[in-house]
N, C-alpha and C positions, 0 to 999 in steps of 0.2 A: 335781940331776938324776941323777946319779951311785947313788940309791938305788931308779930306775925303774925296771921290769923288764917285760920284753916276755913276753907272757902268753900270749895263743891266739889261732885266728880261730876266726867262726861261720861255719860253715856250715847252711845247709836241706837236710834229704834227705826224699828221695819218700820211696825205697824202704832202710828201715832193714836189715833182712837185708842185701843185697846189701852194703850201705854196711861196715857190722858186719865181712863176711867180707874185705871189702880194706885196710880198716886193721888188724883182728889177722893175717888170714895173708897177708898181700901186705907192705903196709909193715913189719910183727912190730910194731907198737904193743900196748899193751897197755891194760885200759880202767879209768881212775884211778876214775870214778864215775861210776853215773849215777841220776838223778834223774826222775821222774814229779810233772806237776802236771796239777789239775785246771782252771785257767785260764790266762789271758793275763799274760805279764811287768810289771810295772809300767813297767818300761825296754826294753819289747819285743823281750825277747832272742830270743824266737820270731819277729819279727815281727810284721805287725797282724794277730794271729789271735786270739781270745777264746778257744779249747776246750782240749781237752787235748793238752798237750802234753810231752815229755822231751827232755831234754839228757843227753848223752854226754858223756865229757872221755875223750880217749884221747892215747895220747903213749907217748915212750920212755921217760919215767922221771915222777919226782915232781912236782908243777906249780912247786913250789920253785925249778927250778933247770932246768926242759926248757920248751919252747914245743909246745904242743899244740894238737889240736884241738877245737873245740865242736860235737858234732852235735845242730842241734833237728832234730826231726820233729812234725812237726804231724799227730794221726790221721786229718785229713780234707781234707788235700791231698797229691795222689800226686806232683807234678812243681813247678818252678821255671823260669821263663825264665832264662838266665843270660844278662848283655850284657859289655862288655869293660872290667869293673871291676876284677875279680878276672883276673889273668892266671896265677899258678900257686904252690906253694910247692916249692922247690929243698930236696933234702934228699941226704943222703952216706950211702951204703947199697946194699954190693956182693950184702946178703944180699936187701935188696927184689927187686933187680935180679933176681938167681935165681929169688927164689920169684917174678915174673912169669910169668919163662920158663914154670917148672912147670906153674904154674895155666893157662898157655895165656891169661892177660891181656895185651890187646894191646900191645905195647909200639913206639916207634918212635926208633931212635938217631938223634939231631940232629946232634951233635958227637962226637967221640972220646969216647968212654966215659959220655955221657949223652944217659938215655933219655926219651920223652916219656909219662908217659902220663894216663887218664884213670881217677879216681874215678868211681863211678856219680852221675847227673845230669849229668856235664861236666866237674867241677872237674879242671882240671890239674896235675897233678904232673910235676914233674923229678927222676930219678934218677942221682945220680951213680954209678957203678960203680966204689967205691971201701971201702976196710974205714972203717968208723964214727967219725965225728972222736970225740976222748977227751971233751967235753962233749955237746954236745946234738946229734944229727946234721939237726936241722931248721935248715939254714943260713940262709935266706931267703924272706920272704911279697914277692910282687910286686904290686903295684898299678897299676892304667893311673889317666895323669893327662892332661888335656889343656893344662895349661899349666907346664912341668918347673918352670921358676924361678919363679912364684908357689907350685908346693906344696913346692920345698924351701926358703923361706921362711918358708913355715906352720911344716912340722916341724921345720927346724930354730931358725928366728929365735923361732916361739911357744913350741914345744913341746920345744925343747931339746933334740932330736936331732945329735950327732955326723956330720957330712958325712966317709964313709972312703969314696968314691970318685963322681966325677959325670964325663961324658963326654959334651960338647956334639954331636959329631957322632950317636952312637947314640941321645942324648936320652932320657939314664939316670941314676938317681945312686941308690948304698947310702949307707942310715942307719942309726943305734943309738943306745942307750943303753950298750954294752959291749961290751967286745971279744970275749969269752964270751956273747954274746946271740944269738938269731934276728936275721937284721938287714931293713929296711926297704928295699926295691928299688922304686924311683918310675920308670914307664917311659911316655914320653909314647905316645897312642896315635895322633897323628894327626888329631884329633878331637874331640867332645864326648863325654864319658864317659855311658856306659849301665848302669845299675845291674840293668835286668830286675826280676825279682821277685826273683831269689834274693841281692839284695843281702846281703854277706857285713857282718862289724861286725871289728873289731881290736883287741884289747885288752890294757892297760898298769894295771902298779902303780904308788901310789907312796905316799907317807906321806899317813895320814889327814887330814895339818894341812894340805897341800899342795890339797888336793878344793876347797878354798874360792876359792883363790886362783887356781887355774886356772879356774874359773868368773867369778872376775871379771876375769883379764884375757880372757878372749872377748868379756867386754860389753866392757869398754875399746876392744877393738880391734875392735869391730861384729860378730864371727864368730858363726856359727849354733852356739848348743846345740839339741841336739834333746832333752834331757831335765836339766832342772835337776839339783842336788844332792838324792839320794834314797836310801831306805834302802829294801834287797831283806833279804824273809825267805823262807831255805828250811828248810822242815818240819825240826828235829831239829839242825836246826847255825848257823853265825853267822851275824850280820846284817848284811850289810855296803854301804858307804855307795857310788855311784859317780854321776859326771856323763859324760852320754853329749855330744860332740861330733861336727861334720860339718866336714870337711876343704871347700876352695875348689873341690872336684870331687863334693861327697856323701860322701864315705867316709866311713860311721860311727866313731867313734873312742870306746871305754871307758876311761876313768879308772877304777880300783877302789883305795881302799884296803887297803892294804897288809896293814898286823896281822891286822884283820878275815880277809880274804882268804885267810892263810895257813893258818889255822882251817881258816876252809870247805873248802879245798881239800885236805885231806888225803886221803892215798889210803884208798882206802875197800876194802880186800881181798874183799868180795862184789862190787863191784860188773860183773864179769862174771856171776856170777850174778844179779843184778838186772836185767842188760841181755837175758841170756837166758829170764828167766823172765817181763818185760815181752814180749817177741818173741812168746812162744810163747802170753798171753794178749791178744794184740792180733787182734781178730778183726774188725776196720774192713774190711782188701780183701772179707772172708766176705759183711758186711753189706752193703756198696754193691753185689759182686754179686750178690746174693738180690733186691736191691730193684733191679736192672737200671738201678745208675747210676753212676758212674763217681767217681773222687774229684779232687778239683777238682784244674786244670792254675791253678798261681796265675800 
């Protein structure tokens, strides 16, 4: 367990530009790689969309060693429902904080020195106003569960998750895999969980030898795969092997091997210009409004 590593979430964006400007000059992320395909994911990293579609990977540092973000956009969906699955990611960063202010991004302080605010589409962020922890300052991705000790059960009795803090009254508990990791915040909602359309995915390394065996204890213990053991190729770079699982609420969950992965994942020094020059050849809003139709609300 010990060699697992807590990787990215997905997100869906409508609207790419806008998206783009609040992770480099809002959060100061910076954009590791991004990528253009002309169909649908094998493991529907897009979602169930067949067309074209790209993936972002943005973050504070190398995916080696920071937890980032995964932006798809799909060219022919402008919006996502969001429901209360994804509740926000907590990150340490007095400079986001400022450059909110700047930008005139709305912000709203909760507690003593953190702020709430909101990605384009919805997605919520927490900002600590505080200078940058010395590893990765993306401290925590939060999830709503509807049942706390069945899902920290899941993750930690299945999937080998570290219980470093659970609190029966707020009906919360953080997990990991490191003490230097993003860590795992399961927060009950009250409720049955809603996934919306913009349902997010989470994703983990770990050795390639380990993909099998996590597959088969799921079938052991009856728990949903939503996508067997499978191998993704992206144009020019590795191949790499991962089995998508569903947590006892939906939460998509990625396995990726590990080696493989490290590969792929290297920082790709164009790829802000790759992302800017996809932008500025994206001419989808041009076309739906020429043809007086809208792009779909998924």
């Amino acid at each position: 367990m010990a060699a697992r590593r807590a990787l990215h979430f997905v997100f869906k964006v409508g609207d790419r530009e806008r998206t783009a400007r609040f992770y480099r000059e809002l959060l100061g992320m910076r954009v590791l790689r991004h990528e253009e395909f002309e169909e649908g994911c094998k493991a529907t990293c897009n979602g169930p969309y067949d067309g074209k579609w790209s993936k972002t990977m943005v973050g504070y540092g190398p995916e080696d060693n920071h937890f980032v973000a995964e932006l798809t956009y799909n060219y022919g969906v402008g919006e996502y429902r969001l429901g209360n699955d994804f509740l926000g990611i907590t990150l340490v960063s007095s400079q986001a904080v400022s450059n909110a202010k700047k930008m005139g991004w709305p912000l709203k302080e909760i507690t003593s020195g953190v702020f709430e605010t909101e990605a384009p589409g919805g997605y919520k962020f927490y900002l600590e106003d505080k200078e940058k922890l010395k590893h990765d300052p993306v401290w925590k991705v939060t999830l709503g569960v509807s049942d706390l000790q069945k899902s920290v059960s899941y993750w930690s009795g299945l999937l080998g998750m570290k219980i470093y803090e659970k609190d029966e009254e707020k009906q919360r508990a953080l997990l990991g895999y490191a003490d230097n990791q993003c860590k795992l915040e399961l927060q009950a909602v009250g409720g049955a969980v809603d996934h919306g359309t913009a349902f997010g995915r989470i994703a983990f390394s770990c050795a390639k030898d380990e993909l099998p065996n996590i597959e088969a204890l799921m079938k052991k213990e009856n728990q949903k795969i939503l996508t067997p053991l499978v191998s993704l190729d992206t144009p020019g770079k590795a191949t790499v092997q991962v089995v998508i699982l569903a947590d006892p609420d939906g939460h998509e969950i990625c396995f990726v091997g590990d080696e493989a992965f490290r590969e792929l994942s290297k920082v790709d020094p164009n790829g802000d210009k790759l992302l800017d020059a996809a932008m500025a050849a994206d001419n989808s809003d041009k076309w739906f409004a020429e043809h007086n139709m809208k792009k779909v609300s998924a």
